[in-house]
C-alpha positions as a LaTeX table, in Angstrom:
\begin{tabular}{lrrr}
\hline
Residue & $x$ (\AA) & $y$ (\AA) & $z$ (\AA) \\
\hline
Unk1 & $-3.24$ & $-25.51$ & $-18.35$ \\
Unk2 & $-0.57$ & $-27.31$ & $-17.00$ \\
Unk3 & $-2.05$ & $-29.99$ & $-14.21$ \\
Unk4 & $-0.66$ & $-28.77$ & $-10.68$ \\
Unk5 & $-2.10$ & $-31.40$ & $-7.58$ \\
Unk6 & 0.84 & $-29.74$ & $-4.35$ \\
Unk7 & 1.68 & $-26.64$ & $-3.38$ \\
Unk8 & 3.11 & $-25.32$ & $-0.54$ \\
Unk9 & 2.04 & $-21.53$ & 0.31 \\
Unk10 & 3.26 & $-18.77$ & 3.23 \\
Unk11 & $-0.52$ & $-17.21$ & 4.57 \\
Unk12 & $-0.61$ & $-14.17$ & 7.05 \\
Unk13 & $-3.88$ & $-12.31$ & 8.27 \\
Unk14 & $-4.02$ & $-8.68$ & 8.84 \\
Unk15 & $-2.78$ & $-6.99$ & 12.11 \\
Unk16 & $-5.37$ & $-4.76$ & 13.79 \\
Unk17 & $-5.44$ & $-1.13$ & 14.03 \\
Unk18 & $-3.84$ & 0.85 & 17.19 \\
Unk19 & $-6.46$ & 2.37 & 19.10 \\
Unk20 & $-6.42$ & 6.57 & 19.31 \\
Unk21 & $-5.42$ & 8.33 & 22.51 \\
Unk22 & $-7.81$ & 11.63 & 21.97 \\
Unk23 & $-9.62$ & 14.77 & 23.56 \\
Unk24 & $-12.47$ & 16.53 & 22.79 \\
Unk25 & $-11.11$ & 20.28 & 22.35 \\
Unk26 & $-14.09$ & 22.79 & 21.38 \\
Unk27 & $-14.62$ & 25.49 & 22.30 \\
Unk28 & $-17.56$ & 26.29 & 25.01 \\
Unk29 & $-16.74$ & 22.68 & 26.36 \\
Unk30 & $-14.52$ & 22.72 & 29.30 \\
Unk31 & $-13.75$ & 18.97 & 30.33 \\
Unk32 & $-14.49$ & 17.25 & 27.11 \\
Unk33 & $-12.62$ & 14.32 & 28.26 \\
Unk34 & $-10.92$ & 11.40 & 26.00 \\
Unk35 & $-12.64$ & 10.63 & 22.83 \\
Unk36 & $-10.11$ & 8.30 & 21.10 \\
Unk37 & $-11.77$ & 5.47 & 18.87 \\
Unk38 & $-10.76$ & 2.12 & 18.58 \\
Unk39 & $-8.94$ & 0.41 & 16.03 \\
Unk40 & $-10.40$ & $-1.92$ & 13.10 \\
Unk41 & $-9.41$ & $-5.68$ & 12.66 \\
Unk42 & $-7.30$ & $-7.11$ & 10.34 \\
Unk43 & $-8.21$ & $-8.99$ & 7.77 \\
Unk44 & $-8.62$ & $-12.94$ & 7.77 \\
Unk45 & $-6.99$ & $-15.21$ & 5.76 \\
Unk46 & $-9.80$ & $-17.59$ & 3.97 \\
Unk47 & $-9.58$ & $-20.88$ & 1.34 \\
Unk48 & $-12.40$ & $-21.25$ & $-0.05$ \\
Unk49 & $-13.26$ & $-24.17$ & $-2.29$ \\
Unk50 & $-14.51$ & $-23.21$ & $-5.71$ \\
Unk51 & $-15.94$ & $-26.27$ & $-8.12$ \\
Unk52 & $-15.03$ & $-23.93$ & $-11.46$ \\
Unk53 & $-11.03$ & $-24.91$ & $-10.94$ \\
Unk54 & $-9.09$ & $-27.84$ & $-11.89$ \\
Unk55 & $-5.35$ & $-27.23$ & $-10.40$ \\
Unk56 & $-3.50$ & $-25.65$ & $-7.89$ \\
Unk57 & $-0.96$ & $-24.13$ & $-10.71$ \\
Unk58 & $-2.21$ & $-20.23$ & $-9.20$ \\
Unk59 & $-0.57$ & $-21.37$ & $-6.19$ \\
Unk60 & 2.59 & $-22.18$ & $-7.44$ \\
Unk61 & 3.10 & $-18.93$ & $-9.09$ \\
Unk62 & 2.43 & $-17.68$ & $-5.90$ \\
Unk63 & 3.65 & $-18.44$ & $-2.34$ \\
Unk64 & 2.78 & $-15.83$ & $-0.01$ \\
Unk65 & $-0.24$ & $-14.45$ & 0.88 \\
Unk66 & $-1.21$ & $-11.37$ & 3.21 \\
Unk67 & $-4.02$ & $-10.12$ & 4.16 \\
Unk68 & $-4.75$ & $-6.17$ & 4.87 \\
Unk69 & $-4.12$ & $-4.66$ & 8.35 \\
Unk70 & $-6.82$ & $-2.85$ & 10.28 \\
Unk71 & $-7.02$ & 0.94 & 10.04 \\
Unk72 & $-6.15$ & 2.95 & 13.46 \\
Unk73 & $-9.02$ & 4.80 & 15.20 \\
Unk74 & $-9.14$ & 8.68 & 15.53 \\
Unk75 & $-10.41$ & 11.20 & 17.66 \\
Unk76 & $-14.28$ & 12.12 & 17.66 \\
Unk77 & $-14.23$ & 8.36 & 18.58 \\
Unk78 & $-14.34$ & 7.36 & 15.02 \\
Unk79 & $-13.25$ & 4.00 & 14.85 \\
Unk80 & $-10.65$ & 2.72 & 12.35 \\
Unk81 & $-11.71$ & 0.49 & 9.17 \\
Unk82 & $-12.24$ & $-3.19$ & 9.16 \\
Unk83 & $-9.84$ & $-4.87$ & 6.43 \\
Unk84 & $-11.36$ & $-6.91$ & 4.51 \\
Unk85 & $-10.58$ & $-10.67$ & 4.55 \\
Unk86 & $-8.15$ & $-12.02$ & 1.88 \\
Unk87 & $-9.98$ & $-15.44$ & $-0.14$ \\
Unk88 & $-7.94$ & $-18.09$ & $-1.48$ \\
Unk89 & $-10.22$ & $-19.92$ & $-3.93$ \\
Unk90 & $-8.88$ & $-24.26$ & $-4.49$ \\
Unk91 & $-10.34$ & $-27.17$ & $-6.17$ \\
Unk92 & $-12.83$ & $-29.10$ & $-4.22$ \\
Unk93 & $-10.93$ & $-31.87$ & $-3.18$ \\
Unk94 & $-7.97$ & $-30.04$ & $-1.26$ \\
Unk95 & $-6.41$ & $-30.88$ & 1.73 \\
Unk96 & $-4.91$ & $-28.68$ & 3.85 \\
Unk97 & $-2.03$ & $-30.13$ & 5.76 \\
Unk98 & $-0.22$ & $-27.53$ & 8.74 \\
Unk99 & 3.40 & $-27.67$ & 8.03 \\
Unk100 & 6.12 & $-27.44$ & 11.08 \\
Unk101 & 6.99 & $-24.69$ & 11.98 \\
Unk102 & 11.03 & $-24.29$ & 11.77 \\
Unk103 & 13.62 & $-22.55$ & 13.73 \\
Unk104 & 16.26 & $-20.52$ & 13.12 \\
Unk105 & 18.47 & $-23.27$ & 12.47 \\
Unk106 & 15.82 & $-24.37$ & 9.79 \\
Unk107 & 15.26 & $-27.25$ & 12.45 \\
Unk108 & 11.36 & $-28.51$ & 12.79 \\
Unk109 & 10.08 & $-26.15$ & 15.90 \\
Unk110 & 7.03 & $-28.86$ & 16.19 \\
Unk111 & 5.73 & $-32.13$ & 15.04 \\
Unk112 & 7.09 & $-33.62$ & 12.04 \\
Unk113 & 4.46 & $-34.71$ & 10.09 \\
Unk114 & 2.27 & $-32.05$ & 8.59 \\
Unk115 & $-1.17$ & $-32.37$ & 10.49 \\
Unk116 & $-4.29$ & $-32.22$ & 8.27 \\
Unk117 & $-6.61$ & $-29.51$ & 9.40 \\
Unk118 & $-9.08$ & $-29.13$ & 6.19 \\
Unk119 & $-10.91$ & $-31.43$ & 3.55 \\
Unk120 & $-12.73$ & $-29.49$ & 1.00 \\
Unk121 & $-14.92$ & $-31.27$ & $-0.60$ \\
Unk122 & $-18.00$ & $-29.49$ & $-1.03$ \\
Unk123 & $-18.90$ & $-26.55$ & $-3.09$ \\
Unk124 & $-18.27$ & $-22.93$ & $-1.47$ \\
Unk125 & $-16.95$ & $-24.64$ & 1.53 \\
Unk126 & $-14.49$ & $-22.81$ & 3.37 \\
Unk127 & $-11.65$ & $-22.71$ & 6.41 \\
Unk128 & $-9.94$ & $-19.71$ & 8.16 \\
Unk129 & $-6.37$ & $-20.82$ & 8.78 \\
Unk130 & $-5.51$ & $-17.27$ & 10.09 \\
Unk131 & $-7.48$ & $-14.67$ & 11.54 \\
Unk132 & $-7.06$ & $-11.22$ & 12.02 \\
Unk133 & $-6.18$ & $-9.56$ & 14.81 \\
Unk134 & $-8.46$ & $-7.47$ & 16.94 \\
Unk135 & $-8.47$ & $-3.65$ & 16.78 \\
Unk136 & $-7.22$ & $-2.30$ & 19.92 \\
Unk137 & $-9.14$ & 0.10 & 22.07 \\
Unk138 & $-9.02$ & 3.86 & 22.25 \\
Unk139 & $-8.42$ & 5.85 & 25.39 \\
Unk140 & $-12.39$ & 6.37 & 25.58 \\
Unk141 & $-12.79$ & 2.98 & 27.02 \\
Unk142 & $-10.10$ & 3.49 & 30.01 \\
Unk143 & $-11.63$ & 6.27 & 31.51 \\
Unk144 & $-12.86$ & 5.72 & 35.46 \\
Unk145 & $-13.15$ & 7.50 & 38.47 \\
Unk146 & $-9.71$ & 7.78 & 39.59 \\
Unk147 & $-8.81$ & 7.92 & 35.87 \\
Unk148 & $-10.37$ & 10.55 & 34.09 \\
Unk149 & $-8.01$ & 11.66 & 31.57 \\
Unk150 & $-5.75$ & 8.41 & 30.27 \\
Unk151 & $-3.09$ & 9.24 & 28.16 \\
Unk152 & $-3.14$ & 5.76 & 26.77 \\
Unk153 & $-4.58$ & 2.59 & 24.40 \\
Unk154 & $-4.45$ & $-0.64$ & 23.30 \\
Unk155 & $-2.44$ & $-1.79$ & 20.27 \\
Unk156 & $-4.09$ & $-3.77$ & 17.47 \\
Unk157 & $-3.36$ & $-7.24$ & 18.33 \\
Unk158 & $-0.80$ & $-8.78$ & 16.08 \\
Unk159 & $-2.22$ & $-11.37$ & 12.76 \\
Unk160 & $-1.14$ & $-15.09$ & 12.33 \\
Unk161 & 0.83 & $-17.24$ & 10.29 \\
Unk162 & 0.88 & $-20.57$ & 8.87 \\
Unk163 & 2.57 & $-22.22$ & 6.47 \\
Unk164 & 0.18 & $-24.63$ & 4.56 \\
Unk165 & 0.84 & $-27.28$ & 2.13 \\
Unk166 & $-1.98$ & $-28.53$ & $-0.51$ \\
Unk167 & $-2.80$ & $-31.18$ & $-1.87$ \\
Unk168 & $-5.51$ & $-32.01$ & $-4.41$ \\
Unk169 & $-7.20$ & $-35.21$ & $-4.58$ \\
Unk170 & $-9.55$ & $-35.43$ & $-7.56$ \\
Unk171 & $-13.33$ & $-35.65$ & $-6.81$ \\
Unk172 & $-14.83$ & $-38.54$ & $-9.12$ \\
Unk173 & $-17.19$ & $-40.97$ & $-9.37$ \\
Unk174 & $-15.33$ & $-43.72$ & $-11.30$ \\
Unk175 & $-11.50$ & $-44.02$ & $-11.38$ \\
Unk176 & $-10.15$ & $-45.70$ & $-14.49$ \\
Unk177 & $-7.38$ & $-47.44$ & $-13.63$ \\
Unk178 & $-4.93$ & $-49.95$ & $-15.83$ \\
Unk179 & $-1.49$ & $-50.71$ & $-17.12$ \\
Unk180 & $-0.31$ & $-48.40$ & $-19.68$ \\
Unk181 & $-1.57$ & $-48.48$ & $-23.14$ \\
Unk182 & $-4.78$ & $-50.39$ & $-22.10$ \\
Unk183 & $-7.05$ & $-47.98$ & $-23.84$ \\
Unk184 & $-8.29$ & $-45.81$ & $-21.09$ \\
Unk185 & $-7.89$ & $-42.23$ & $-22.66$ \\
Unk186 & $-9.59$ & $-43.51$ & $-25.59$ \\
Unk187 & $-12.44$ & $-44.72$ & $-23.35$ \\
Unk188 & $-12.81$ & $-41.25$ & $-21.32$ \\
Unk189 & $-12.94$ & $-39.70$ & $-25.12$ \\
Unk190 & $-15.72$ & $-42.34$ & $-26.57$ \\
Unk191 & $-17.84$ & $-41.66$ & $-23.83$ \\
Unk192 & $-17.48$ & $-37.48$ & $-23.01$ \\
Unk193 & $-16.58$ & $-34.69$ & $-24.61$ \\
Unk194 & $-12.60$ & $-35.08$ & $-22.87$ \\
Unk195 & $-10.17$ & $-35.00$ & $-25.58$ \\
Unk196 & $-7.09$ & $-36.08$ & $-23.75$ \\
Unk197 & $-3.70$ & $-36.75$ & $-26.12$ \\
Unk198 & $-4.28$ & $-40.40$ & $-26.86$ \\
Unk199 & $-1.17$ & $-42.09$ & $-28.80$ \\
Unk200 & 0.08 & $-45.82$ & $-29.45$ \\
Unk201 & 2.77 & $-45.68$ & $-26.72$ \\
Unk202 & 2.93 & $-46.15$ & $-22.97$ \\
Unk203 & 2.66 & $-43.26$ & $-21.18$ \\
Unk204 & 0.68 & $-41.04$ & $-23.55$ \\
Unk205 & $-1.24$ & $-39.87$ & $-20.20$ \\
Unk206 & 0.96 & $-37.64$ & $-17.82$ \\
Unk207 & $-1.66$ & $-36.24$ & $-15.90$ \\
Unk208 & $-5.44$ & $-36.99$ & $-14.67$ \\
Unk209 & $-8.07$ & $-36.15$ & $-17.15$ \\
Unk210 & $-12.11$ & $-35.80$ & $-16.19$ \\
Unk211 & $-14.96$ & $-36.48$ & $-18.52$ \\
Unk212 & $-18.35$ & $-36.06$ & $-17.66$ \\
Unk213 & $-21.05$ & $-38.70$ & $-18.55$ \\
Unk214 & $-24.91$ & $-37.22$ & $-19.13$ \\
Unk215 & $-27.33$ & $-39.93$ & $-18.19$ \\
Unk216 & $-30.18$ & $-37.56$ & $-19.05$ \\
Unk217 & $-32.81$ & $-36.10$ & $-16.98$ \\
Unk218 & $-29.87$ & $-34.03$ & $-15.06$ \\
Unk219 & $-28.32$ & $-37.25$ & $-14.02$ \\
Unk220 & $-24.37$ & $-36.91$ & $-14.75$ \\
Unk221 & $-20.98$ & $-39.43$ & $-13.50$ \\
Unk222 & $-17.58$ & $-37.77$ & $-13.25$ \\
Unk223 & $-15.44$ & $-39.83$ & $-14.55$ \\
Unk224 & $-11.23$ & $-39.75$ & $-13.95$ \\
Unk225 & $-8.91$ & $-41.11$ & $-16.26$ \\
Unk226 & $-5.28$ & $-42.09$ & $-14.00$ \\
Unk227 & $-1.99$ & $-42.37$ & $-15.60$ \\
Unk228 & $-1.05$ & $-45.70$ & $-16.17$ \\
Unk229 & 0.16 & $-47.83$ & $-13.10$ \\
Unk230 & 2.97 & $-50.01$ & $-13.49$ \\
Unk231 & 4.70 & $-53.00$ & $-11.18$ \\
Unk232 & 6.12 & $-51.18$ & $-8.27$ \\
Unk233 & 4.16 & $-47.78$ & $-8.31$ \\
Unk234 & 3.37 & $-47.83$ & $-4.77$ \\
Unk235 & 7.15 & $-47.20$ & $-3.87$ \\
Unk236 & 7.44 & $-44.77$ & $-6.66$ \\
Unk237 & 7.76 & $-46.05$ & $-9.92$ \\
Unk238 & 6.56 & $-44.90$ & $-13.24$ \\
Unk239 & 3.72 & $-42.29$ & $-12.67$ \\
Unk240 & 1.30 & $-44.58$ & $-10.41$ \\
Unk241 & 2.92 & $-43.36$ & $-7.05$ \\
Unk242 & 2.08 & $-39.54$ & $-7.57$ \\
Unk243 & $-1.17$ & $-40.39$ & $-8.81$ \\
Unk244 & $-2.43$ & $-43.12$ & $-6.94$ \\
Unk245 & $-3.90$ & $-40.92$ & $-4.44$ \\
Unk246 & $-6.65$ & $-39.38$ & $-6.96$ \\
Unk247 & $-8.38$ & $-42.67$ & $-7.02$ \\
Unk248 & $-8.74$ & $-42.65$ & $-3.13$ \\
Unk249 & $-11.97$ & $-40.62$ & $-3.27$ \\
Unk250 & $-13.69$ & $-42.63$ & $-6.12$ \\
Unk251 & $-16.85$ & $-44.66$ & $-5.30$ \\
Unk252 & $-16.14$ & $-47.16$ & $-8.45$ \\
Unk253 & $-12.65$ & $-48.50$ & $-10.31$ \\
Unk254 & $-12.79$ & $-49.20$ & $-13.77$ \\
Unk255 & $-9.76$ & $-51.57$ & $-14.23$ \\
Unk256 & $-8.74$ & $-51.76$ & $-17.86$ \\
Unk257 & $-6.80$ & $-53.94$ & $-19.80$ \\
Unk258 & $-5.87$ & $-54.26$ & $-23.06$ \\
Unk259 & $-6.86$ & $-57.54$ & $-25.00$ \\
Unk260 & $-2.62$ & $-57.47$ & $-26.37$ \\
Unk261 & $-1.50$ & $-58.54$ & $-22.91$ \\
Unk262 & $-3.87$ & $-61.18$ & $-21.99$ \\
Unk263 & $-3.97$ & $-64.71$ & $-22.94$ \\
Unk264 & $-7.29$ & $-67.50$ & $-22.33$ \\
Unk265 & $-4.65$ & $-69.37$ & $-19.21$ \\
Unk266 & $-3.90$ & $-65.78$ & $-18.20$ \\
Unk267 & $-6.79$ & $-63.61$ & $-18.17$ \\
Unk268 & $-6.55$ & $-62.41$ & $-15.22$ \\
Unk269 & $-3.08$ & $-61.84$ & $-14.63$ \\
Unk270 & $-2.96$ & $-58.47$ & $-16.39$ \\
Unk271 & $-5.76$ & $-57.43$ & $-13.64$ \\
Unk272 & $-3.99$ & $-58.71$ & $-10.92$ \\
Unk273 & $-0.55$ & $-56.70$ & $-11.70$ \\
Unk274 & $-2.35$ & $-53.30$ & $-10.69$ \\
Unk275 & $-4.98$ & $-54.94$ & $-8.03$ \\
Unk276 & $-1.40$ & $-55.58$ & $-6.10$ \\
Unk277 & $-0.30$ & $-52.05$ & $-6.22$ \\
Unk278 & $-3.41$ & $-50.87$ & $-4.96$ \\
Unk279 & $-3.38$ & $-53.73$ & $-2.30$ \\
Unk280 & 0.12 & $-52.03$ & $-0.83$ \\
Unk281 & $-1.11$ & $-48.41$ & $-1.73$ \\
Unk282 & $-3.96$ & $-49.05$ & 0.73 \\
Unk283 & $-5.59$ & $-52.05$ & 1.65 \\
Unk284 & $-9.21$ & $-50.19$ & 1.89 \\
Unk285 & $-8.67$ & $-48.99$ & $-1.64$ \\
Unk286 & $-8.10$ & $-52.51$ & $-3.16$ \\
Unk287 & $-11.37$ & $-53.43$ & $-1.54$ \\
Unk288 & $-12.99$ & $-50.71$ & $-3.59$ \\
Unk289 & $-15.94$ & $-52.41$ & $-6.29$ \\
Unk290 & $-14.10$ & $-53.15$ & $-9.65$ \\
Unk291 & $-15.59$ & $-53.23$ & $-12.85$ \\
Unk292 & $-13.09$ & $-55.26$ & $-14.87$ \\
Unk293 & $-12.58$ & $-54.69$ & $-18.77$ \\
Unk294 & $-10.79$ & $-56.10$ & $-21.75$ \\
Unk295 & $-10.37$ & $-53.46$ & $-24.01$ \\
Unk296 & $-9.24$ & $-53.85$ & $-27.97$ \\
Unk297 & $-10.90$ & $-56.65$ & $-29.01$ \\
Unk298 & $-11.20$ & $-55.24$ & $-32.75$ \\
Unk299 & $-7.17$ & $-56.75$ & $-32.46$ \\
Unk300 & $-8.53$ & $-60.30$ & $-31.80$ \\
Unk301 & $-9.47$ & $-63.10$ & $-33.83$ \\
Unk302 & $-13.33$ & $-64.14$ & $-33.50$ \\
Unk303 & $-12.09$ & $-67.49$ & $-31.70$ \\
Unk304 & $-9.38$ & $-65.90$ & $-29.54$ \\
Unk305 & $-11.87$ & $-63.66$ & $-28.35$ \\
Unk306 & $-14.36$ & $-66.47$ & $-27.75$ \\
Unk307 & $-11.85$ & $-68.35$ & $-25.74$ \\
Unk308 & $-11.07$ & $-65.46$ & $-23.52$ \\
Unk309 & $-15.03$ & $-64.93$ & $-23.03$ \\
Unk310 & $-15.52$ & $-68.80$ & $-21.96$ \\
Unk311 & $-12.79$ & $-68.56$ & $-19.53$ \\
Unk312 & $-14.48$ & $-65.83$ & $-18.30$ \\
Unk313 & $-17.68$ & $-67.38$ & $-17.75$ \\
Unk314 & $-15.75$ & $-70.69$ & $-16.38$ \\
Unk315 & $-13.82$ & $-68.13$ & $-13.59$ \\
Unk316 & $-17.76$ & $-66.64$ & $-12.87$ \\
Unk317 & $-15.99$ & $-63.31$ & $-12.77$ \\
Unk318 & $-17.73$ & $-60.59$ & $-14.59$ \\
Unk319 & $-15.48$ & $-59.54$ & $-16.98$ \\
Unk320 & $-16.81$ & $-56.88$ & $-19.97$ \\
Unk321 & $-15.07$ & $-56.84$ & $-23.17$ \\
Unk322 & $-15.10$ & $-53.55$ & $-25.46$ \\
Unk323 & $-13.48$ & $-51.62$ & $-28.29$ \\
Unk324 & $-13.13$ & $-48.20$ & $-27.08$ \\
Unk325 & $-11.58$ & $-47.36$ & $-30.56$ \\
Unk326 & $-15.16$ & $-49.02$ & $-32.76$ \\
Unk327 & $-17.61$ & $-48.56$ & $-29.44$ \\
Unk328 & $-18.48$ & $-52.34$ & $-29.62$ \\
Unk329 & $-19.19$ & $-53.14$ & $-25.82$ \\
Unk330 & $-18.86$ & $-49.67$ & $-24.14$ \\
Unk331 & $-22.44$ & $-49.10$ & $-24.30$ \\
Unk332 & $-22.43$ & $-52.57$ & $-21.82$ \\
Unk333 & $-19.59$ & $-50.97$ & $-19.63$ \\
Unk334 & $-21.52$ & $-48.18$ & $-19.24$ \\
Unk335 & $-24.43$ & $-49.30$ & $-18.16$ \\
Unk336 & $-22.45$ & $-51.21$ & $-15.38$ \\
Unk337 & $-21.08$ & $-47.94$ & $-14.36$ \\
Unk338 & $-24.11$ & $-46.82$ & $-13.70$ \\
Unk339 & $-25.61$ & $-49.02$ & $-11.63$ \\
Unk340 & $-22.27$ & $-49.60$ & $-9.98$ \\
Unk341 & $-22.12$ & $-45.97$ & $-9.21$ \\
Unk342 & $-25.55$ & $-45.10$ & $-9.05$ \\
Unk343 & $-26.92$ & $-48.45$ & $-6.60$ \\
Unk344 & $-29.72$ & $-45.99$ & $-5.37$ \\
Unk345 & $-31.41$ & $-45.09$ & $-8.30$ \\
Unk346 & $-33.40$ & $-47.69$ & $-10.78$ \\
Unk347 & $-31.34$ & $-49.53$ & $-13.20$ \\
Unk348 & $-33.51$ & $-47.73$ & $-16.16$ \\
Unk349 & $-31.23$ & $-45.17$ & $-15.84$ \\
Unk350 & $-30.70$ & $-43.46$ & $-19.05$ \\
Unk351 & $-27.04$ & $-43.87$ & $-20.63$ \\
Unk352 & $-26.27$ & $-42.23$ & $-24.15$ \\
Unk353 & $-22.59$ & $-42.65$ & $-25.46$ \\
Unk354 & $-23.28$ & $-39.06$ & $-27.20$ \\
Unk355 & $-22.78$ & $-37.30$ & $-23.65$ \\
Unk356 & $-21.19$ & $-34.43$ & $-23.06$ \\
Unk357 & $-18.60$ & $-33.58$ & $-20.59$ \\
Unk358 & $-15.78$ & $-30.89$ & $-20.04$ \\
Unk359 & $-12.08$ & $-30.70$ & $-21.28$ \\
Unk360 & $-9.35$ & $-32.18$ & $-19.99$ \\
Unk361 & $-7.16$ & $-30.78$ & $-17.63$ \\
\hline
\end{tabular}
């Protein structure tokens, strides 16, 4: 399934039904007088948020959406059929953004920026961007005492449209962010059952994975694996830009490095490389916790690695050191994640590598 976070779709609700212009003709009943029924509504336009999908690709391969018009009433004041509404089910996590509408010049008729108008972020939660219209009414309702036979009714009121851009922002407890090649598909895959393409080369990850972390007793983390960031990603370099927004909804960031580009003078540097991005993505988001990792440790010597750990200790910055690739130290990280996460709930809570989780994007 190819990974899909924009779209930009065309939405119009149904129109309502005319109402009828009737008269009761039996026979034995002089005067029957207007009987004309009213017309039905049109249907509305709803997004719905559904937890069971991953991308907005549906919307891509299609752009326009219309809902059903109302039926038009008849005589015997029957009244015409309600359409029903038209559901347009997203990923929690949208954002629906109301685009400009344009003349006929293809100048913008309104503002310029796109004004949000939904957030869905929870679980059958839904927003009517168009409704229908309203059936009109049939000649029954016009009659009076100076009218007592009107030849006339309403027409169904006319639907809306909007044009609607969305954009998905992945729901997830932990973000796991880092240069490329730092180890952080191999991490998602040692600790859930995500089996993202994981390669010796920057830029193995393209798009966002999610892995799922059991903690037992019902107790599960979400987990989202970003593309690797890289020096200037906040004005569009490398993959970071596109991407940086998934980590805005995160309650914890997982910054990893690998151990290759790190040195005992320099530990740090690697980390602050990315904490900079973020800084001039969005201040509030560099202010989010960090969790701070040196991954691939199996590739250091027992006393480089003991240097790096003293510095460390010297800086009295927590800094956890793993192999995501032998699972020495993740069991640590995890447990940090957890309580990091999780500050509400006792810091017994159950962890097991062995979890289970669902497949990547």
């Amino acid at each position: 399934m190819r990974f899909v976070d924009e779209a930009e779709i065309l939405v119009r609700s149904g129109k309502g039904g005319a109402g009828c212009v009737s008269f009761r003709r039996e026979k034995f009943i002089p005067r029957g007088g207007p009987d004309g029924g009213d017309g039905g509504k049109g249907g509305d336009v709803v997004v719905r948020a559904n937890p069971d999908l991953l991308t907005l690709y549906d919307l891509r391969l299609k752009r326009v959406y219309e809902a059903k018009n109302g039926s038009g009433g008849q005589g015997r004041q029957k009244n015409g059929k309600a359409a029903p509404d038209l559901c347009i089910e997203v990923p929690l996590g949208t954002q629906l953004f109301d685009l400009p509408r344009t003349t006929e010049d293809g100048e913008p008729a309104g503002p310029a920026e796109p004004d949000l108008v939904a957030d869905l972020t929870e679980p059958g939660q839904t927003f009517v961007p168009c409704q229908g219209g309203r059936g009109g009414k049939g000649n029954l309702h016009f009659t009076s005492a100076t009218m007592r036979a009107p030849r006339f009714a309403q027409p169904g009121e006319p639907g809306q449209e909007r044009r609607l851009r969305l954009v998905l922002k992945v729901l997830a407890d932990v973000g796991i962010i880092g240069l490329p090649n730092a180890g952080k598909s191999t991490f998602i895959a040692a600790v859930s059952h995500a089996r993202p393409k994981i390669a010796p080369y920057p830029f193995t990850t393209l798009t966002p994975n999610l892995g799922v972390v059991d903690g037992g007793l019902g107790d599960q983390l979400v987990l989202a694996d970003i593309p690797g960031l890289i020096e200037g990603a906040h004005e569009g370099l490398g993959l970071g830009h596109r991407f940086l927004r998934h980590v805005e909804r995160t309650r914890v960031l997982l910054h990893i490095v690998s151990a290759e580009d790190t040195s005992p003078e320099g530990l740090f540097d690697a980390f602050h490389v990315v904490d900079e991005e973020l800084r001039r993505f969005d201040q509030e988001l560099a202010k989010r916790a960090q969790i701070r990792v040196v991954n691939k440790i199996d590739l250091l010597s027992p006393e480089a690695l003991a240097e790096r750990r003293a510095v460390a200790e010297a800086a009295e910055a927590p800094v956890f050191f793993m192999s995501a690739l032998t699972g020495e130290g993740v069991e640590a990280v995890l447990e940090a994640i957890w309580r990091a996460a999780r500050p509400e709930e006792p810091e017994t809570a159950p962890v097991s590598p062995e979890s289970s989780g669902p497949e990547m994007f």
